[in-house]
N, CA, C and O of each residue as an XYZ file, in Angstrom:
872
protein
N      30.562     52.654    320.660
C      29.781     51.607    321.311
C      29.691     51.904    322.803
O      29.968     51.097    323.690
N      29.284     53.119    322.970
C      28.777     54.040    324.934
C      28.050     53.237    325.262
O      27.272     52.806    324.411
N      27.995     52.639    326.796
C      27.495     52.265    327.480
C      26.500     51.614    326.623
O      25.476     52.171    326.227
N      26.980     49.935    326.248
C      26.759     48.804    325.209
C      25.803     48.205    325.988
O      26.083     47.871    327.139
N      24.175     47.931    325.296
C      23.290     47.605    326.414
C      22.521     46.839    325.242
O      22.859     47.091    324.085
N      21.419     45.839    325.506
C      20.742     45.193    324.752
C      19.228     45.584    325.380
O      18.727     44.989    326.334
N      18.826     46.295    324.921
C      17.108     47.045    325.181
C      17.936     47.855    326.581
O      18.968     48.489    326.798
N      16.654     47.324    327.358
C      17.302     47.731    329.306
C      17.224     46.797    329.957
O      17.393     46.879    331.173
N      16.969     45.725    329.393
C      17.788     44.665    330.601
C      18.960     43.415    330.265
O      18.973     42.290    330.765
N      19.954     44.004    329.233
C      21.225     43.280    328.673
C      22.104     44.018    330.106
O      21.747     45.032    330.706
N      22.991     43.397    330.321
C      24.076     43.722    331.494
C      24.726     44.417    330.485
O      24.799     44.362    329.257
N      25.359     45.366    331.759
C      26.206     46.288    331.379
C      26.690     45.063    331.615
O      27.891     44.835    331.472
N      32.935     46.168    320.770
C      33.201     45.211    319.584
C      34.736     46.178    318.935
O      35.339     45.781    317.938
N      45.233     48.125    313.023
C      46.138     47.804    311.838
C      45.911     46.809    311.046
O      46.513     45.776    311.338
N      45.034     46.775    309.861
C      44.603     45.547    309.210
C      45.356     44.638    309.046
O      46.569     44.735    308.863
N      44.529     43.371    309.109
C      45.147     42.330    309.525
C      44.556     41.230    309.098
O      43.354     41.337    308.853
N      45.092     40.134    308.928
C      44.151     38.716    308.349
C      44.391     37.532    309.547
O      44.692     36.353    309.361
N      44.185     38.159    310.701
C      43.902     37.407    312.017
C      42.334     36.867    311.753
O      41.437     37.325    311.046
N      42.401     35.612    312.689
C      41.001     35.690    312.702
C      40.436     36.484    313.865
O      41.229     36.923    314.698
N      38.949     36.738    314.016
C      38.179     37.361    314.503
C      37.920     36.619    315.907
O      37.734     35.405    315.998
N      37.933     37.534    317.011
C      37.296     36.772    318.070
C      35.880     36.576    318.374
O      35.175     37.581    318.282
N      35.266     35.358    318.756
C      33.542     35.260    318.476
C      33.179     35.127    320.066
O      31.970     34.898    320.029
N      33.503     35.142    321.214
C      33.577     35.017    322.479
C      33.206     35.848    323.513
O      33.743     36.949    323.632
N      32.383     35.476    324.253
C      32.345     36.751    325.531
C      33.220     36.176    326.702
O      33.223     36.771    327.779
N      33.978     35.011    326.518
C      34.909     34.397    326.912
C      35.993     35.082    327.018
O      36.575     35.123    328.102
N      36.570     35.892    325.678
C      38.273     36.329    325.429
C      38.167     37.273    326.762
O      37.284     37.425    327.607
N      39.571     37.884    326.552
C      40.298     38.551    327.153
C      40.487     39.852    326.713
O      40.497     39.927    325.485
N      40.718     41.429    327.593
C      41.649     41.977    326.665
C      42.901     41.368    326.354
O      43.251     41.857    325.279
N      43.738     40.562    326.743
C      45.112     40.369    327.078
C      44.997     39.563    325.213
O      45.649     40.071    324.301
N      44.216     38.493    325.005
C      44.264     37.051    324.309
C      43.306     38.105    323.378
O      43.050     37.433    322.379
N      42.586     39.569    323.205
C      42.563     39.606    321.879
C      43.987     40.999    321.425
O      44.221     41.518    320.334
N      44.641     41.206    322.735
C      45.715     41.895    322.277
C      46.822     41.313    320.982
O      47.220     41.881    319.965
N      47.137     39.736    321.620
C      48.187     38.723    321.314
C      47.407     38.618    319.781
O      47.914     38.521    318.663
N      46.051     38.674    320.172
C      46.282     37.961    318.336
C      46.109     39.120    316.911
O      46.080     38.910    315.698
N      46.008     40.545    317.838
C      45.755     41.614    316.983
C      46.943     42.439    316.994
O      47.420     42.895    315.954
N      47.462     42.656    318.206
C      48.522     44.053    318.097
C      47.705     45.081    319.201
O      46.652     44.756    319.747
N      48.349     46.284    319.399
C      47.485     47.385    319.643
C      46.266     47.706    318.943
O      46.026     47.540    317.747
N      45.415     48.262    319.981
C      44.243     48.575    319.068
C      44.345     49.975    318.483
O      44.895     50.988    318.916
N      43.622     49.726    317.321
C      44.104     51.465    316.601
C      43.258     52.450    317.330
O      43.756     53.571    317.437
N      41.973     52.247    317.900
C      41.720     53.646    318.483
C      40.590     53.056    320.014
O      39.962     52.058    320.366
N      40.924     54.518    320.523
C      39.833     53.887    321.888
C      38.959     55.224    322.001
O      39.204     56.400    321.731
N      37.770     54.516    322.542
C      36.829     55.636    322.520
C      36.376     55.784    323.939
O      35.660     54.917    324.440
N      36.882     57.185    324.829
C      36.547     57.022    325.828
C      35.058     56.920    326.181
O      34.215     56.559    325.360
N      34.713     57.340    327.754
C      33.595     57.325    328.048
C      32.551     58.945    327.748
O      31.322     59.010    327.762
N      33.227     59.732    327.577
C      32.774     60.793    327.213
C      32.701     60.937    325.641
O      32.594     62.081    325.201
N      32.748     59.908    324.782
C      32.442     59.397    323.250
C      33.713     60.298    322.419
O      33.688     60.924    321.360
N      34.903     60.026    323.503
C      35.988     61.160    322.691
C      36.717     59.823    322.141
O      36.824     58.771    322.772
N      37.274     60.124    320.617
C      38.357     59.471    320.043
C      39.694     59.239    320.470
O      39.776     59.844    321.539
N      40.682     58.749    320.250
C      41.800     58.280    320.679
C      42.565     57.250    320.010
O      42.552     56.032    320.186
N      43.491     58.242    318.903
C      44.135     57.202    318.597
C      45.111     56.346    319.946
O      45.313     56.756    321.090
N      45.483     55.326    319.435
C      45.870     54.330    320.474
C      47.362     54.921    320.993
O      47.629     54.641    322.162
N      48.348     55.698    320.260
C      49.558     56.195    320.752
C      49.209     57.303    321.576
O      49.764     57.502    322.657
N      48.449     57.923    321.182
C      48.072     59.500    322.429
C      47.253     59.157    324.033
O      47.260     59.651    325.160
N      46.550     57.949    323.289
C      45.489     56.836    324.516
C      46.694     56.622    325.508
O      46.514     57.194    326.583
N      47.501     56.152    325.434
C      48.819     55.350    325.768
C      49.390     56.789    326.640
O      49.630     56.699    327.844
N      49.568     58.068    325.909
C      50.264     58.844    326.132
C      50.094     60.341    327.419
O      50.723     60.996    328.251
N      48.498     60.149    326.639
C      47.978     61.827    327.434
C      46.490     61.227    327.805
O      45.772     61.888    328.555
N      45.916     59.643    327.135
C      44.399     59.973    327.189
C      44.172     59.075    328.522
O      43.408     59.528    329.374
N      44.782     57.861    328.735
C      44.439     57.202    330.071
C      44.891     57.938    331.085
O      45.015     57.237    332.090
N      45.256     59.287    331.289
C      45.250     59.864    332.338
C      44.240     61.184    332.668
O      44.252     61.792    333.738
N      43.461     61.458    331.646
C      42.199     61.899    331.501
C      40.966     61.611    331.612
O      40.170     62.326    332.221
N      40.629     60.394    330.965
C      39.420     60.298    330.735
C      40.153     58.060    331.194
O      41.266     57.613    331.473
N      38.727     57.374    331.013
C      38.156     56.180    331.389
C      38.282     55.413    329.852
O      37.438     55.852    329.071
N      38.794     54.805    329.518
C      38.078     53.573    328.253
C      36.622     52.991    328.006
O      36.215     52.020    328.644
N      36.010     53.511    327.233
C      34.748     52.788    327.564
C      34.982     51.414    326.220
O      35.144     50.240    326.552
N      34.964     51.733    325.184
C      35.814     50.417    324.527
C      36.746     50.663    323.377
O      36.954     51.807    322.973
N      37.542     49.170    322.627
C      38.586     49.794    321.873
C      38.060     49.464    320.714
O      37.104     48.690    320.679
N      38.659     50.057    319.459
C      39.088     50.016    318.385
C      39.203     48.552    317.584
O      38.661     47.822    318.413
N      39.497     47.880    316.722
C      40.262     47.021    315.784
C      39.832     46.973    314.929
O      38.644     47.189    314.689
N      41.029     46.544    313.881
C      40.315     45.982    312.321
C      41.214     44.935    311.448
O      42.416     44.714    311.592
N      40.531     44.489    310.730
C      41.293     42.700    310.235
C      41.154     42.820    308.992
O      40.380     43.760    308.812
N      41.486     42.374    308.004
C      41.066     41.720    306.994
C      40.555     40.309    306.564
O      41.371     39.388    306.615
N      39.323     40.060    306.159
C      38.363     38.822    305.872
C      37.586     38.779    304.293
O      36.471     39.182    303.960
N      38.823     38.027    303.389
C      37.824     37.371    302.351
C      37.592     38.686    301.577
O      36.439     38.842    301.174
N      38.614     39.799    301.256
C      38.970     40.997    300.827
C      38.023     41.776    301.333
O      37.325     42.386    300.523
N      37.749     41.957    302.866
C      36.707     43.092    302.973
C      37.730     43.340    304.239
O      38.460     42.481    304.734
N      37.606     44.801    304.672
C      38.080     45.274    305.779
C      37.300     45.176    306.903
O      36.312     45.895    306.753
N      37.296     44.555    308.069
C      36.036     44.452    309.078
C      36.537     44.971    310.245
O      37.520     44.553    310.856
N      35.520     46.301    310.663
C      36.042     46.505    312.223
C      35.635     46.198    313.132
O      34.458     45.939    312.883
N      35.812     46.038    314.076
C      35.745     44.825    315.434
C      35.594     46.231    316.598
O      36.589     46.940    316.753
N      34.340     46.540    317.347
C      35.146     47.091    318.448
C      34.475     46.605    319.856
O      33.342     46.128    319.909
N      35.236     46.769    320.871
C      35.099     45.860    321.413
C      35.072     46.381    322.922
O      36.073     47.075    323.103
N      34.204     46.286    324.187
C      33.902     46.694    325.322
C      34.288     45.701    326.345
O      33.645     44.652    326.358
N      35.366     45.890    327.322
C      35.687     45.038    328.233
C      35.056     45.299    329.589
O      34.503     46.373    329.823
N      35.135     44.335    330.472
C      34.460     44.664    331.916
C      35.386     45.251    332.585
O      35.020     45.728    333.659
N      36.936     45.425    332.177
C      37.636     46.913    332.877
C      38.985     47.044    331.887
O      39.160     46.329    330.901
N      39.740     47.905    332.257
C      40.856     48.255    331.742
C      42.027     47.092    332.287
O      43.217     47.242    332.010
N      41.741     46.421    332.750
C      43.458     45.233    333.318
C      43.222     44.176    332.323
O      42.169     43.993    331.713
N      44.282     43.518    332.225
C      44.990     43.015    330.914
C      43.675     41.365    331.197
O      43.331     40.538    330.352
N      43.450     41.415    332.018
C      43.166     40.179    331.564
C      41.419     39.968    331.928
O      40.840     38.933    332.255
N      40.941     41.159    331.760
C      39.536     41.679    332.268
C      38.583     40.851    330.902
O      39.378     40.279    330.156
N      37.330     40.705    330.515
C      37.063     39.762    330.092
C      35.881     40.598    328.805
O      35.403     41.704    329.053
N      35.665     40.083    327.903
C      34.830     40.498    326.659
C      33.254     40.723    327.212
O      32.499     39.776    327.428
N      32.897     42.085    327.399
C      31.347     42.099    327.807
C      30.725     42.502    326.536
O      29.495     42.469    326.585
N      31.203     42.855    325.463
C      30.089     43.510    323.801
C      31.224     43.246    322.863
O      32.359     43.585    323.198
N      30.985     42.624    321.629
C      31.944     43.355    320.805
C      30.746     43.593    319.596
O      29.633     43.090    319.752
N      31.100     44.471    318.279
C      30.216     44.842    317.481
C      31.910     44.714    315.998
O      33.040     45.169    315.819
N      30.642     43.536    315.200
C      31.484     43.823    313.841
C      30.462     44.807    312.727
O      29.259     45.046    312.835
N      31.428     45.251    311.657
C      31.165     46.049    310.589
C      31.967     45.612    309.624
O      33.069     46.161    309.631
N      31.747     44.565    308.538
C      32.304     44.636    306.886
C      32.240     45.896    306.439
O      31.350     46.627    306.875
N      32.939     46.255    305.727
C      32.955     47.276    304.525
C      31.623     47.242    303.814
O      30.786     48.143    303.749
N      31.597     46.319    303.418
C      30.045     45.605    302.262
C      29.341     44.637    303.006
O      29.918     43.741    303.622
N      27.848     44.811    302.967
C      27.047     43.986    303.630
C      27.453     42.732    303.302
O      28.334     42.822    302.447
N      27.165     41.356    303.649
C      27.037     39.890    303.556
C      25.933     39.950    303.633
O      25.129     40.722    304.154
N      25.869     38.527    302.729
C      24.627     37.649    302.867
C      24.826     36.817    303.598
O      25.873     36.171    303.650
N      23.342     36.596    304.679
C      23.656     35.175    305.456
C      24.099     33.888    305.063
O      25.014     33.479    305.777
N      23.795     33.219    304.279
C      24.262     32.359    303.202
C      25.990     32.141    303.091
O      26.610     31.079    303.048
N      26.614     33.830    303.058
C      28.094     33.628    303.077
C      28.262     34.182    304.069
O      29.078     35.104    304.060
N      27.661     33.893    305.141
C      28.377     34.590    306.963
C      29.355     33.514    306.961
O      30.430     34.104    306.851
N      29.574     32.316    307.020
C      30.185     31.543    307.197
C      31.617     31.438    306.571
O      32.533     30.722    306.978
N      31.628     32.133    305.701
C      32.491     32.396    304.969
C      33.549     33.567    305.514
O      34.773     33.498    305.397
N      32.924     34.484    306.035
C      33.716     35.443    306.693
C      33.579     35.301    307.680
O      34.520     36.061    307.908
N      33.174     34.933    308.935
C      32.947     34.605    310.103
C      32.627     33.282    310.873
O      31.846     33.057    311.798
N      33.547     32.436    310.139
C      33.570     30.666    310.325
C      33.452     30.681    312.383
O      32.636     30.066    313.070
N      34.132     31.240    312.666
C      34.151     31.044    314.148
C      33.148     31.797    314.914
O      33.234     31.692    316.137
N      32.007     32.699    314.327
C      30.725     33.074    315.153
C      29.981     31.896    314.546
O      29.055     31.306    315.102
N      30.476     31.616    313.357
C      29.030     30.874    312.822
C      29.422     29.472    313.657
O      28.496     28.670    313.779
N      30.385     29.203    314.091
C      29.897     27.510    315.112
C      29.497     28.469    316.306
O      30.214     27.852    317.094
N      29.011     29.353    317.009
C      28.317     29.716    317.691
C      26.954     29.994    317.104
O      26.141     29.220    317.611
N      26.577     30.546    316.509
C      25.273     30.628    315.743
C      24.972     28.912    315.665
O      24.106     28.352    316.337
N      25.633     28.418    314.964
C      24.862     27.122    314.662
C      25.565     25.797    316.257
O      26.059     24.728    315.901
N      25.501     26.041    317.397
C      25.637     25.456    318.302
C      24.430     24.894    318.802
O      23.481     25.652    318.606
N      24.007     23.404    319.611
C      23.071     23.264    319.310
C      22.029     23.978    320.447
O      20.831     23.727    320.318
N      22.509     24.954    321.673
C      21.695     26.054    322.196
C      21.942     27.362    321.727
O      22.464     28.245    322.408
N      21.572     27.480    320.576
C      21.600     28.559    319.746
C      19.811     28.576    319.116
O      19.267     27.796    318.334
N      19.323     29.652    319.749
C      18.282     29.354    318.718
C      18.019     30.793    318.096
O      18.564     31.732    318.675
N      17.145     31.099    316.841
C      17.320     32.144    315.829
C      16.236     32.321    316.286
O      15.541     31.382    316.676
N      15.599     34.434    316.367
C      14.282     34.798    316.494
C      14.085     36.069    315.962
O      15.000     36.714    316.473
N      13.292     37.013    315.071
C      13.388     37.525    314.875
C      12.251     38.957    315.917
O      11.185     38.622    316.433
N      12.643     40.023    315.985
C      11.945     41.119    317.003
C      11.406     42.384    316.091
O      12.048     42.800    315.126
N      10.118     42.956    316.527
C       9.864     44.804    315.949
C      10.215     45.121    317.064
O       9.568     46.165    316.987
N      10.779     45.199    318.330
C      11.834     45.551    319.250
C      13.021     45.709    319.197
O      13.569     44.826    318.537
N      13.763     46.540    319.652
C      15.443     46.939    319.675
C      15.852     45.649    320.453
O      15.388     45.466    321.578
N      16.733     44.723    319.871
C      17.890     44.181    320.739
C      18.677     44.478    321.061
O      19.230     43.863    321.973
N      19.376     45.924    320.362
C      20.730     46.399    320.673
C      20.699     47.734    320.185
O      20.426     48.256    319.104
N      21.140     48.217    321.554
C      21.225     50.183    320.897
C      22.569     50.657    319.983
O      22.791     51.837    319.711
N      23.416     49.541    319.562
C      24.728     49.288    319.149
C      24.649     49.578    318.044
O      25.644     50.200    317.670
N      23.641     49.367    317.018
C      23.830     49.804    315.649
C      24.214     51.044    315.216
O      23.403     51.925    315.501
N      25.217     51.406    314.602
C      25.588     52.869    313.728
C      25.118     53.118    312.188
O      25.065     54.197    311.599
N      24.805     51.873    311.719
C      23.471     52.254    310.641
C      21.907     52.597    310.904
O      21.177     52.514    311.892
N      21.756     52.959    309.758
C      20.360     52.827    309.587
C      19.704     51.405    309.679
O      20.109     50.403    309.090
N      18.811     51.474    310.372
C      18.174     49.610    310.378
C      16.927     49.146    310.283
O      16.180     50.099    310.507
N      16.416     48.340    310.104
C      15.121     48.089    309.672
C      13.956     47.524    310.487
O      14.467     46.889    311.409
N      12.939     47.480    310.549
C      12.150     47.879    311.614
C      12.253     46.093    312.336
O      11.853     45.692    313.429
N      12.840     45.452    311.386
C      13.001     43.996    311.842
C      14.327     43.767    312.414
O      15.358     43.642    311.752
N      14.246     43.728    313.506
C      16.014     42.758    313.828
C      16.064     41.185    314.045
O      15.326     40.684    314.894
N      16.929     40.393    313.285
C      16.969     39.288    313.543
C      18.175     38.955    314.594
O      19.286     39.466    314.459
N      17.863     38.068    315.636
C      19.031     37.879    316.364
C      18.979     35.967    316.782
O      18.137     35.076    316.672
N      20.405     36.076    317.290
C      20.543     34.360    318.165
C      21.104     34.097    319.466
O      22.295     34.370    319.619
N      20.485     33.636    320.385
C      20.779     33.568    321.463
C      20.964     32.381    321.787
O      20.072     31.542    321.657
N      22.243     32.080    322.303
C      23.152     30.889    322.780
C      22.317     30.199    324.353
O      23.043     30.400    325.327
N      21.641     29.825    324.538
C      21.732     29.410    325.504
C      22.845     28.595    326.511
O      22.893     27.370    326.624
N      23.588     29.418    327.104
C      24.619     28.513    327.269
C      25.450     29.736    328.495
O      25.684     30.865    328.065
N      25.779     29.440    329.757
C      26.619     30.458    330.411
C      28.071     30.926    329.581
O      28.469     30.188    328.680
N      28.497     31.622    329.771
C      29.887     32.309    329.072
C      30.642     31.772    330.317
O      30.357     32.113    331.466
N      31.525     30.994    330.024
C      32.201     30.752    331.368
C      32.902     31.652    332.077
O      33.130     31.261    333.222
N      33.302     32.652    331.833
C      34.262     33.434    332.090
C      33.490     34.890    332.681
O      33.981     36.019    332.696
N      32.486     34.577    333.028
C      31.355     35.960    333.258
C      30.106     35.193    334.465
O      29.263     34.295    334.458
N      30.625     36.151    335.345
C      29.803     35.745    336.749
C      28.569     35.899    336.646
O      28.271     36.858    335.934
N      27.240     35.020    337.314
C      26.290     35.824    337.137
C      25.416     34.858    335.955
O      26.053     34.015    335.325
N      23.541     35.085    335.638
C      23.317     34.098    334.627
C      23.019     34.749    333.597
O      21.985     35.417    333.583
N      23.876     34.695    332.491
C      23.663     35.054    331.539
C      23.675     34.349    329.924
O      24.596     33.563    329.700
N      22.871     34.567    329.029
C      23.403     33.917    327.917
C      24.128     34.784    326.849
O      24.280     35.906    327.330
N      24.585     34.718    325.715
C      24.782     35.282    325.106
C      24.120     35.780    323.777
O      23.656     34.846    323.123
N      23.952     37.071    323.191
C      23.059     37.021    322.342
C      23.430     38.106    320.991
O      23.557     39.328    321.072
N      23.547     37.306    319.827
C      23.563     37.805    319.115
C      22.725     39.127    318.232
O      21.563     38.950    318.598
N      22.714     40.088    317.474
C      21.809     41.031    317.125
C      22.617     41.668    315.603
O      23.758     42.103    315.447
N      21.311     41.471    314.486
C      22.172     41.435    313.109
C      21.062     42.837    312.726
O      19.837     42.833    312.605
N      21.969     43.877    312.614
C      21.235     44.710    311.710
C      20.980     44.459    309.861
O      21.726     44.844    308.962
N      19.995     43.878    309.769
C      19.958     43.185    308.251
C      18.913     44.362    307.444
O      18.199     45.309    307.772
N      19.390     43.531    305.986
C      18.537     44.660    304.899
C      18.177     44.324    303.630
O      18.808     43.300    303.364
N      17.538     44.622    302.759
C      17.579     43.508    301.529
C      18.283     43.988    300.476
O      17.617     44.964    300.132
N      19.479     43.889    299.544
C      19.748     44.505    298.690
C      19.832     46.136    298.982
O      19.583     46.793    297.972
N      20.143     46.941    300.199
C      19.964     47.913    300.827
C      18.905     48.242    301.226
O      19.025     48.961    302.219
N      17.747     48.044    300.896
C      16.400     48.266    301.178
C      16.009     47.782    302.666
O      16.153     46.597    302.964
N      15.525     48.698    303.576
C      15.119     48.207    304.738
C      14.069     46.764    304.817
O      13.339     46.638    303.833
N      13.985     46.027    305.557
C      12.740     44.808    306.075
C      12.013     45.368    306.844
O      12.297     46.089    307.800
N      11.138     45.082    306.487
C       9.706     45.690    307.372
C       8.711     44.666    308.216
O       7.877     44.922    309.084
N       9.285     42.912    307.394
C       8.190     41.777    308.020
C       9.429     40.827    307.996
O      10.387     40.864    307.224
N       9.181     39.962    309.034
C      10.199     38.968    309.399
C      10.041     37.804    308.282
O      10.980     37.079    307.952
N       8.829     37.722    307.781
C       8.483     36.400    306.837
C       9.548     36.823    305.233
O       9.603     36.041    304.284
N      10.150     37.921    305.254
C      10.985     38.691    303.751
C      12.769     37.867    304.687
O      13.764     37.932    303.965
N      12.922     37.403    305.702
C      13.829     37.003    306.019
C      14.522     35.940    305.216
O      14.001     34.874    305.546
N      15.469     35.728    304.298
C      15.862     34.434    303.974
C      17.613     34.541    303.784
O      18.444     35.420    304.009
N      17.640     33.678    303.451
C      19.341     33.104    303.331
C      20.306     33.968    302.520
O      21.526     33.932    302.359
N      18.970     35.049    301.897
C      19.773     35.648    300.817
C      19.747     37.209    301.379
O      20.253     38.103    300.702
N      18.986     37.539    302.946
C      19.125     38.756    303.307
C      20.670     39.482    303.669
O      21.608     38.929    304.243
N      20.629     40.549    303.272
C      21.897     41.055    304.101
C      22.221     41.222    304.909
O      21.219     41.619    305.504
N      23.303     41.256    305.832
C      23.803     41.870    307.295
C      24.691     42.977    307.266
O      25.817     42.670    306.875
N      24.537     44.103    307.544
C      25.199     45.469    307.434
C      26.257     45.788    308.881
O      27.135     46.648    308.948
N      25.898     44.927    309.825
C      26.791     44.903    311.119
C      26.037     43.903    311.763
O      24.973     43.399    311.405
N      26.839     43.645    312.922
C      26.113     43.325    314.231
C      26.533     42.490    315.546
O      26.978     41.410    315.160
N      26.557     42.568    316.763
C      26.625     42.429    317.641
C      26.673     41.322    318.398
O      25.689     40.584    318.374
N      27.824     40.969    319.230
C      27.655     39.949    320.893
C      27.643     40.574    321.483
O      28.148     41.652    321.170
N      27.109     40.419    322.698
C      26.709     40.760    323.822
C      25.782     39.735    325.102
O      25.058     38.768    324.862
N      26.018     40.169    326.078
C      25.259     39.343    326.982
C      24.013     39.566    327.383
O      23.613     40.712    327.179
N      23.285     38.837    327.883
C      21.925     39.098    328.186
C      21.330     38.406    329.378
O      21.471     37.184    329.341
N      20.633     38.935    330.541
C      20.390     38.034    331.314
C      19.549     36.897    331.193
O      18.446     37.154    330.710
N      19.815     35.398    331.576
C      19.378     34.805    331.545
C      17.858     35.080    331.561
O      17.205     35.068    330.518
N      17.364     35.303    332.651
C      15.710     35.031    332.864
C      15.045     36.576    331.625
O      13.885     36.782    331.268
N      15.823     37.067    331.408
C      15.230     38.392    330.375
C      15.310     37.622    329.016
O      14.552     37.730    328.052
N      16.094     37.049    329.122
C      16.317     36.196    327.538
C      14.612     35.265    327.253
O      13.703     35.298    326.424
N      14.919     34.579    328.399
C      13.471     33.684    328.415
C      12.070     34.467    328.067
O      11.142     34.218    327.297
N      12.388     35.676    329.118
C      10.720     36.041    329.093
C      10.868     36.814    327.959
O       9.812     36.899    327.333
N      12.155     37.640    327.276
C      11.255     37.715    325.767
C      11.228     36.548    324.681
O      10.993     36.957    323.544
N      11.396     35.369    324.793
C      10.915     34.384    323.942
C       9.996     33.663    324.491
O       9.705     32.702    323.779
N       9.438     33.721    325.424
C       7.759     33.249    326.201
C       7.287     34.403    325.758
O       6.454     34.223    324.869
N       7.506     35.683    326.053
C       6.259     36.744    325.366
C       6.065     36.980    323.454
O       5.275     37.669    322.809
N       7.204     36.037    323.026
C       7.166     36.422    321.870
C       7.727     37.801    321.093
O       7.440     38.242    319.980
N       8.496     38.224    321.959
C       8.318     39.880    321.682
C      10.091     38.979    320.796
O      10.423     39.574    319.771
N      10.716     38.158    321.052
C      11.699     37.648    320.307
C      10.657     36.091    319.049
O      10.529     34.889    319.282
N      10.424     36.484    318.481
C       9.711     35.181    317.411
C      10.521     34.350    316.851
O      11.307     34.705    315.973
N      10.409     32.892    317.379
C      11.295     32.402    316.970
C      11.232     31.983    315.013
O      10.282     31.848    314.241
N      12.769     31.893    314.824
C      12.192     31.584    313.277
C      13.274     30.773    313.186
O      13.974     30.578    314.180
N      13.610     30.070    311.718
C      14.540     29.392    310.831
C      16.073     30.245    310.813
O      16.488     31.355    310.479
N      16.621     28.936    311.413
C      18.388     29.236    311.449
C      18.673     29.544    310.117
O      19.471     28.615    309.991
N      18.687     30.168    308.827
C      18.767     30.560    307.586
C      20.470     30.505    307.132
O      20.998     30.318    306.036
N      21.252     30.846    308.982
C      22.799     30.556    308.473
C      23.152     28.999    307.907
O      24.287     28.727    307.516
């Protein structure tokens, strides 16, 4: 997740049955406490690192660009990785990106992700779907449709106006989407993304439409 950006104007994501953090609020420190070490970090030069050699030989080489995690949710393994605004313990959540094992259906996001979904369904949350990239974050294949949700709402913990914005690489039964109107309750989600977005960029792509708004389906 290199230099975690939403189009070009988003501001610079040991198994476990923790819950998941849904926040551009957290901490590194407060998602250390509720995970452990993270199993791997990926510097800025897109090199691997498990977390004992990171610790050992790699933070004196190279930069963190973000870490590692993974949980267990509702028997699926989900990895979490996650981009902070620096390396000190109490520096603050700027991207994180989840991945199930097996796609979900929107329908059962809630089910594995009870604490994004009261962000999704908050009442400045609104759902839109784009034939534009929201997020260069995806490591699947994705479909020419992205559906995303954007919080209207500052992140308290992050200077500056921004909202927060969700981005779901979805699919149907594996099959790519090609038209936003094939969107329903029963589409899949194969990964996808928080991240921030600037306020006034948020707006003008839902005044230009280039974000369409549609039906909260969670």
């Amino acid at each position: 997740m290199k230099k975690l950006a939403v189009a070009a104007l988003l501001a610079v994501i040991t198994a476990t049955s923790s819950t998941a953090f849904a926040s551009l609020d957290d901490t590194k420190q407060s998602i250390a406490s509720q995970y452990g070490e993270c199993r791997m970090v990926i510097d800025t030069d897109n090199q691997l690192w498990p977390s004992s050699e990171w610790d050992q030989r790699g933070r004196q080489r190279a930069k963190a660009a973000s870490y590692t995690y993974s949980f267990g949710r509702q028997g699926q393994v989900i990895q979490l990785e996650v981009m902070y605004s620096s390396d000190k313990p109490d520096a603050v959540v700027t991207a994180q990106r989840f991945t199930p094992s097996m796609a979900i259906k929107l329908k059962d996001f809630k089910t594995y992700f009870p604490e994004v979904y009261q962000l999704i369904k908050s009442p400045k949350a609104e759902a839109f779907a784009s034939y534009t990239p929201i997020t260069r974050q995806f490591q699947e294949q994705q479909s020419p449709v992205t559906m995303g949700v954007v919080v209207k709402a500052q992140p308290a913990a992050h200077k500056g106006s921004y909202y927060t914005v969700m981005a779901f690489n979805i699919q149907e039964e594996g099959r790519l989407i090609k038209d936003a109107k094939f969107i329903d309750e029963n589409t899949y989600i194969r990964e996808f993304t928080i991240e921030r977005v600037m306020r006034s960029s948020a707006n003008e792509f839902m005044d230009s439409s280039d974000w369409k708004p549609i039906k909260n389906f969670f």
